[in-house]
Phi, psi and omega in degrees: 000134168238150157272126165267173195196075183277354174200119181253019191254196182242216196284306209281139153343106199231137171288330214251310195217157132319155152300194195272109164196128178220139177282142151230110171267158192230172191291338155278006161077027166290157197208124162264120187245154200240138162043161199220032195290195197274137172080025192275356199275315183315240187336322152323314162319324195279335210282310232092032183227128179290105178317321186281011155296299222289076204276012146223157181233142173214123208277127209244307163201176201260054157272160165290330172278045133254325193252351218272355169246027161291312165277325146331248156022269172328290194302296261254329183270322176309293191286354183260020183082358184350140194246343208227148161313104173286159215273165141224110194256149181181179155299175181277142204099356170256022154291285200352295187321287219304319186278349162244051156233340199293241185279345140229047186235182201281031145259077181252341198275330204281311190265002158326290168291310188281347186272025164258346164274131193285333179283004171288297200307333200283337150250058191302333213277359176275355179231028162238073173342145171259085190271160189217087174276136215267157181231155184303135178154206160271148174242001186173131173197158194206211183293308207255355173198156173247133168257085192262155198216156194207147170267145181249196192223135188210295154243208204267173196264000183279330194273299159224152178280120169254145196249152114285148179221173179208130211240135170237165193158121183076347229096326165276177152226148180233161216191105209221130181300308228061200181270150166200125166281134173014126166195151195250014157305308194276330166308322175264321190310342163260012191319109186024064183250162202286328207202097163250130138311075172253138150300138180211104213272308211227160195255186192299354195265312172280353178291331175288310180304317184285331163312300201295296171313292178091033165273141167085171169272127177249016167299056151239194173268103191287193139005269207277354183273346199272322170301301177312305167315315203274318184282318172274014110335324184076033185287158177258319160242143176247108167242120173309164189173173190054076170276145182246045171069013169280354150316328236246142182250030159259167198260011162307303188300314187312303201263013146301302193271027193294338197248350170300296198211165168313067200299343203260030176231015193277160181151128172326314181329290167359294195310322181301302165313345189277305172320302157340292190300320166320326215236338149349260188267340216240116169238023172280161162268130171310118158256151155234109187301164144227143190290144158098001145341125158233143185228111206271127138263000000 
């Protein structure tokens, strides 16, 4: 089984990373997918994997840099022959999302036009998702893998529900956040797992800064909170992910994030404080995703 890692950035457009989306391939060369943020159908392409392979998708929550390369994903598997409904897990609210974009939702001109071809027509089944919006449990499970699933706390749960999950498969468990803030909901979905998958949006210094501001959302996980999770998990490996650009030297970013962060401390160097922090409590090995990252279990 491998994990792929097509997109490791947060909400704003980053030259260095994509949005939130990982691949899990199991060893019969079946493909799972975790989250759909922008530029994730592309990478796959870039990975070697034919987006109408990828026969389930499961949505961690409906922010947009999780979801927003969902319809790409969908046209993109259609024209690329998809024969079967691809699966779709999500919250509640993602019939919805999903059922207002196709045929008669806002690609409806785009599949107008492309439903004139007969080899379209002949895989219609392909832009009508098989959806399942999820409740905490299992959400999916089949010869070769179980999908459990949980609520974290990220935003509030009347505006959307956020999921963490846990993949079981082969032998191993991958253990995947999503956005979050703390929670012992994530703590057991990693619970001595082979591979946990966390957000660690931003390191402690800015986190202090955005406090200080009221800029922003602050439900996620810093550093040093991340160590803790990771050590009272029991995990064997951590790989960090969803960087909130605080890395990024370009001046595009710079002058976005001017009311966000400290601009004149942004800068790869971060990475070294995370590490540190990170390292508090957590002495297993530590990744810091970059996309197109692959991790053989």
């Amino acid at each position: 089984m491998k994990v792929t890692f097509l997109g490791t950035g947060a909400a704003f457009p980053d030259p260095e990373r994509g949005q939130s989306g990982v691949l899990v391939t199991l060893s019969n060369n079946r493909h799972f997918l975790l989250d759909c943020g922008a530029g994730t159908t592309r990478q796959l392409v870039c990975a070697g994997v034919d987006p109408a392979d990828v026969e389930l998708i499961c949505l961690s929550h409906l922010h947009h840099d999780h979801i927003c390369d969902f319809p790409a994903f969908i046209i993109t598997g259609w024209m690329f022959e998809r024969q079967n409904a691809p699966i779709l897990l999500g919250p509640k609210g993602v019939r919805h999302f999903s059922e207002h974009l196709f045929e008669d939702g806002a690609f409806k001109g785009d599949f107008l036009a492309r439903s004139h071809y007969q080899a379209r027509k002949d895989n219609i089944e392909a832009v009508r998702p098989d959806i399942r919006e999820m409740e905490p449990g299992c959400v999916y499970q089949d010869d070769d893998i179980k999908i459990i699933a949980d609520w974290v706390e990220h935003i509030p749960r009347e505006i959307s529900e956020c999921f963490g999950v846990r993949i079981e498969a082969e032998n191993r468990v991958i253990a995947f956040s999503g956005d979050t803030a703390p929670c012992d909901a994530m703590i057991e979905l990693a619970k001595d797992a082979d591979l946990l998958i966390h957000e660690c949006t931003f390191p402690e210094s800015f986190i202090e800064y955005r406090k200080k501001t009221g800029v922003g959302i602050h439900a996620h996980t810093s550093p040093n909170e991340l160590g803790r999770i990771a050590k009272i998990a029991n995990v064997k490996t951590l790989v960090a992910t969803h960087f909130g650009h605080f890395d990024s030297t370009s001046p595009v970013l710079k002058k976005a994030a001017r009311n966000h962060f400290p601009i004149d401390l942004m800068g790869p160097h971060l990475f070294d404080e995370m590490a540190a922090d990170i390292r508090l409590l957590y002495d297993g090995p530590l990744t810091f995703a970059r996309d197109l990252l692959r991790v053989e279990l």
